[in-house]
C-alpha positions as CSV (number, residue, x, y, z in Angstrom):
1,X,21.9,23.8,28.2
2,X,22.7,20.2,29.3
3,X,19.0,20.6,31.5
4,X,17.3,21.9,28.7
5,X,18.4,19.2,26.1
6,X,17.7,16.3,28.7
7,X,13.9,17.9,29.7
8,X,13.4,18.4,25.4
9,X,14.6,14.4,25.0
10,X,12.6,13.2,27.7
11,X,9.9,15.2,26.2
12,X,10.5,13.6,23.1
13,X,10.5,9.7,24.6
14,X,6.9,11.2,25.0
15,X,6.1,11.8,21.4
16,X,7.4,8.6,20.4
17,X,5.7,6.5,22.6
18,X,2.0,8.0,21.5
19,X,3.5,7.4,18.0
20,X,4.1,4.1,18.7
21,X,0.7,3.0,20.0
22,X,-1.0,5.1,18.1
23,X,0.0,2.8,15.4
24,X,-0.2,-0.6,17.8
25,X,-3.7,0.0,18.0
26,X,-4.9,2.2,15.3
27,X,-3.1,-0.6,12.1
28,X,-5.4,-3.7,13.1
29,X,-8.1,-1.8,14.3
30,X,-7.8,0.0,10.7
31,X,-8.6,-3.5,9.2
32,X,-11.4,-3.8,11.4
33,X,-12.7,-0.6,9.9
34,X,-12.1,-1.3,6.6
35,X,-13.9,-4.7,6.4
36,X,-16.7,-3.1,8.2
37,X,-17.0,-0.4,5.3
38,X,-17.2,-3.5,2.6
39,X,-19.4,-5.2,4.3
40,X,-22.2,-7.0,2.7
41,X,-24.9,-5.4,5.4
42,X,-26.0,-2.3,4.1
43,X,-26.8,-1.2,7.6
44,X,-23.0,-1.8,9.0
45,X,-21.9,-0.5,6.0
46,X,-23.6,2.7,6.3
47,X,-23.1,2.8,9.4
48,X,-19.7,2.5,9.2
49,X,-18.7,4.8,6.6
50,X,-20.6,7.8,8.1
51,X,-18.2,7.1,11.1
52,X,-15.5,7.4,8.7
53,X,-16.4,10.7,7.2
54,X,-17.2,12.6,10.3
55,X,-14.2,11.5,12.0
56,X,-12.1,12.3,9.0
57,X,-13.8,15.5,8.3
58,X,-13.3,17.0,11.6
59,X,-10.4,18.5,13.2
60,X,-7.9,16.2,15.4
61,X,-7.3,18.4,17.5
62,X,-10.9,18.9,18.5
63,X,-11.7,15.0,18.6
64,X,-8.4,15.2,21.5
65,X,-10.8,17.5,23.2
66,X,-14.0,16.0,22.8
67,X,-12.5,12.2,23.8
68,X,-10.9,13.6,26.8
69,X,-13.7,16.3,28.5
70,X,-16.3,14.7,26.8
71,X,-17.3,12.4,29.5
72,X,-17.1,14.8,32.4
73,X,-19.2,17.6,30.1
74,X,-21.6,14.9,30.0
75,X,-22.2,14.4,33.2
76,X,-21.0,10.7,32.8
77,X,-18.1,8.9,35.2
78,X,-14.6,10.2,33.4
79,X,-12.7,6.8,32.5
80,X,-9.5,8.0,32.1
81,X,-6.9,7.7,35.0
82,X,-6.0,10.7,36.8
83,X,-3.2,12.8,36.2
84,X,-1.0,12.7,32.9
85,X,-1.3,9.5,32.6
86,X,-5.0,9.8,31.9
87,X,-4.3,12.8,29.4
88,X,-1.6,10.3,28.0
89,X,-4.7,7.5,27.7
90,X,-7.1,9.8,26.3
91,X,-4.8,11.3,23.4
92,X,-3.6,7.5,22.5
93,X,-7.6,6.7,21.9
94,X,-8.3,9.9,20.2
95,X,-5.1,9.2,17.7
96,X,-6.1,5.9,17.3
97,X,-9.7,6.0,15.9
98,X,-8.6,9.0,14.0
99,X,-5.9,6.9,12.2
100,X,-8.1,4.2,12.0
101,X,-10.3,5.5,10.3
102,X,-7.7,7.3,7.6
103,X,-5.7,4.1,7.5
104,X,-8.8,2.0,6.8
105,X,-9.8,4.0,3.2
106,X,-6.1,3.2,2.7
107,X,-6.6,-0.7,3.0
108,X,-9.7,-0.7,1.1
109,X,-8.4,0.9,-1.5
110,X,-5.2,-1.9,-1.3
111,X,-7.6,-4.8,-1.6
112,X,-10.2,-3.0,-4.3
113,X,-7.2,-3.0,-6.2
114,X,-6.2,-6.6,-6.4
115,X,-8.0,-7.6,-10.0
116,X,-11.1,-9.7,-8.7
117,X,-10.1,-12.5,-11.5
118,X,-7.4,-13.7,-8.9
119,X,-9.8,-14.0,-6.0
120,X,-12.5,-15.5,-8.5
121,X,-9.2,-17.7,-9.3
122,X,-9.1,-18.8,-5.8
123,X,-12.2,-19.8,-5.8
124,X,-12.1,-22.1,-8.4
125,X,-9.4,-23.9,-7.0
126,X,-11.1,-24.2,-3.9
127,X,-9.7,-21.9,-1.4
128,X,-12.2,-20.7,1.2
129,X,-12.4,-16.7,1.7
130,X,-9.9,-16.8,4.4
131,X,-7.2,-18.6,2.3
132,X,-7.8,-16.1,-0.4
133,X,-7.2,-13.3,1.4
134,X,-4.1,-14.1,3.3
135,X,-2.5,-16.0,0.2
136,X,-4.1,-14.0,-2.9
137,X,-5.0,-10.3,-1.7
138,X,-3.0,-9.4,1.4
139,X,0.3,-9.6,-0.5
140,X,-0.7,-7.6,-2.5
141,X,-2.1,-5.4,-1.0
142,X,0.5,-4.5,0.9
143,X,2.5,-3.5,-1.7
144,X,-0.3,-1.1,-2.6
145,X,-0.7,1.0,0.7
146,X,3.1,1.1,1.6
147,X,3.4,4.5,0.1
148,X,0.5,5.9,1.1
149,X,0.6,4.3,4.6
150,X,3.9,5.8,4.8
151,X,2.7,9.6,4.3
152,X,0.1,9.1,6.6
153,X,2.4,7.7,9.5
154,X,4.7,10.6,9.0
155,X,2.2,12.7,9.3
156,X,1.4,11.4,13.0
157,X,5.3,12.0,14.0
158,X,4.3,15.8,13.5
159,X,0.8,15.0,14.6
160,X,1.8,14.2,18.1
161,X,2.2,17.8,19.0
162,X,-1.4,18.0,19.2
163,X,-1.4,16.3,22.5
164,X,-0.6,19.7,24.1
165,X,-4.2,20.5,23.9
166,X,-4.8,18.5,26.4
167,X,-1.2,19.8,28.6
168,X,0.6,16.9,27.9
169,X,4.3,17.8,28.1
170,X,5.0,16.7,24.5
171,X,8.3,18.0,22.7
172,X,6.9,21.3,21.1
173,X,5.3,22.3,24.6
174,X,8.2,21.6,26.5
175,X,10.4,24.3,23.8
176,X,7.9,26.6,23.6
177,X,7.6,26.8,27.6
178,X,11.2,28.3,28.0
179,X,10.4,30.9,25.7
180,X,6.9,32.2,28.1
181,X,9.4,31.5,30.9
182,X,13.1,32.5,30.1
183,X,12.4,33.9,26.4
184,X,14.6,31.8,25.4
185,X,14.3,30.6,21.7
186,X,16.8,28.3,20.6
187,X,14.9,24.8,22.6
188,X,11.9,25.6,20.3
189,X,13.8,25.6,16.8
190,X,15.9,22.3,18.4
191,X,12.4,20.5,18.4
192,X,12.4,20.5,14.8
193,X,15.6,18.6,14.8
194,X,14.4,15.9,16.4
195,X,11.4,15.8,14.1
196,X,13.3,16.0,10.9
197,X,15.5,13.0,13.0
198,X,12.9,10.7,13.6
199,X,10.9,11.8,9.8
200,X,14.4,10.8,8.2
201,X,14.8,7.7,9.8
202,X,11.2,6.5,8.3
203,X,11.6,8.0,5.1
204,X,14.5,5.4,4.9
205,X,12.3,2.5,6.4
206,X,9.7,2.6,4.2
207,X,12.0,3.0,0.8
208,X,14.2,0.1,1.7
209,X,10.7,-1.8,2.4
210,X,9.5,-0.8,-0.7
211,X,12.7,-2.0,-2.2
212,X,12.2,-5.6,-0.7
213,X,8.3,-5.5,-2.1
214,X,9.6,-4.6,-5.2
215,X,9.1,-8.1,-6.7
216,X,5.5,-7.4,-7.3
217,X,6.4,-5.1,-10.3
């Protein structure tokens, strides 16, 4: 049992750390997105938003697939590193674009909402568009997206199973394996545990943040 638990927590350090830059790379890269979708260029706009839509109206899981046998279906040079750690490379760029892009309606959404008379009020006192927007709108903003920025980054923690498409030895592979190769059951259901362990421990993060953002109200 003692092997088990230590293969299903090392298995787990997995998880987390495809969680964690997921959201290192797919949070400012979201941003990116985001201005790109309000841009003033029609063409970049456009361009940009149909981006959006097809990544966010097609499966995950398939996208995993796509960005890591892609290249080699293609004929082209495969850039990701051999071995896991390739398959670990290739499902960190396939999370992040597909959370950019999710996050990034999230953000736009944040800063549509701030009333345009406070922007329009920046202006007036002479604050150039960058001032604005880190003293006027990003505050505020933030506010805005913590609670649906919260739902969506839960959502990767139980997202990050999806990596086993690709046989990365993630959490929920590792507990389904004994039961193909000892049917064995009990490592699968402990999976959840550490799921609902890590869920918990965000669900309190982001209340007591939206406690200390609470003087917006």
């Amino acid at each position: 049992m003692t092997v088990i638990l230590e293969r299903l927590t090392g298995a787990f350090a997995l998880n987390c750390e495809l969680f964690f830059l997921t959201l290192l790379f797919s949070l400012p890269l979201g941003l990116v997105v985001a201005f790109g979708s309000m841009s003033r260029c029609a063409p970049l706009r456009g361009v940009v938003k149909t981006f959006v839509w097809v990544i966010r109206g097609t499966p995950l899981m398939l996208q995993i697939i796509v960005i890591y046998l892609g290249p080699g279906l293609l004929g082209m040079t495969n850039p990701w590193p051999s071995g896991s750690s390739g398959r670990l490379v290739a499902a960190v760029v396939a999370f992040a674009i597909n959370y950019a892009c999710y996050f990034s309606v999230i953000y736009r959404g944040g800063i549509e909402g701030v009333p345009a008379g406070q922007r329009e009020a920046g202006e007036v006192l002479g604050l150039t568009r960058r001032q604005i927007f880190f003293k006027i709108t990003l505050l505020q903003m933030v506010k805005r997206i913590v609670p649906p920025m919260s739902n969506e980054i839960i959502t990767l923690v139980k997202d990050t199973s999806l990596a086993r498409i690709i046989s990365i030895m993630e959490l929920t592979k590792v507990g389904e394996s004994y039961i193909k190769a000892q049917g064995i059951t009990w490592p699968l259901f402990y999976t959840g545990v550490f799921y609902l362990a890590f869920v918990g421990l965000l669900t309190l993060l982001f209340r007591y943040i939206e406690r200390r953002l609470s003087y917006f109200r």
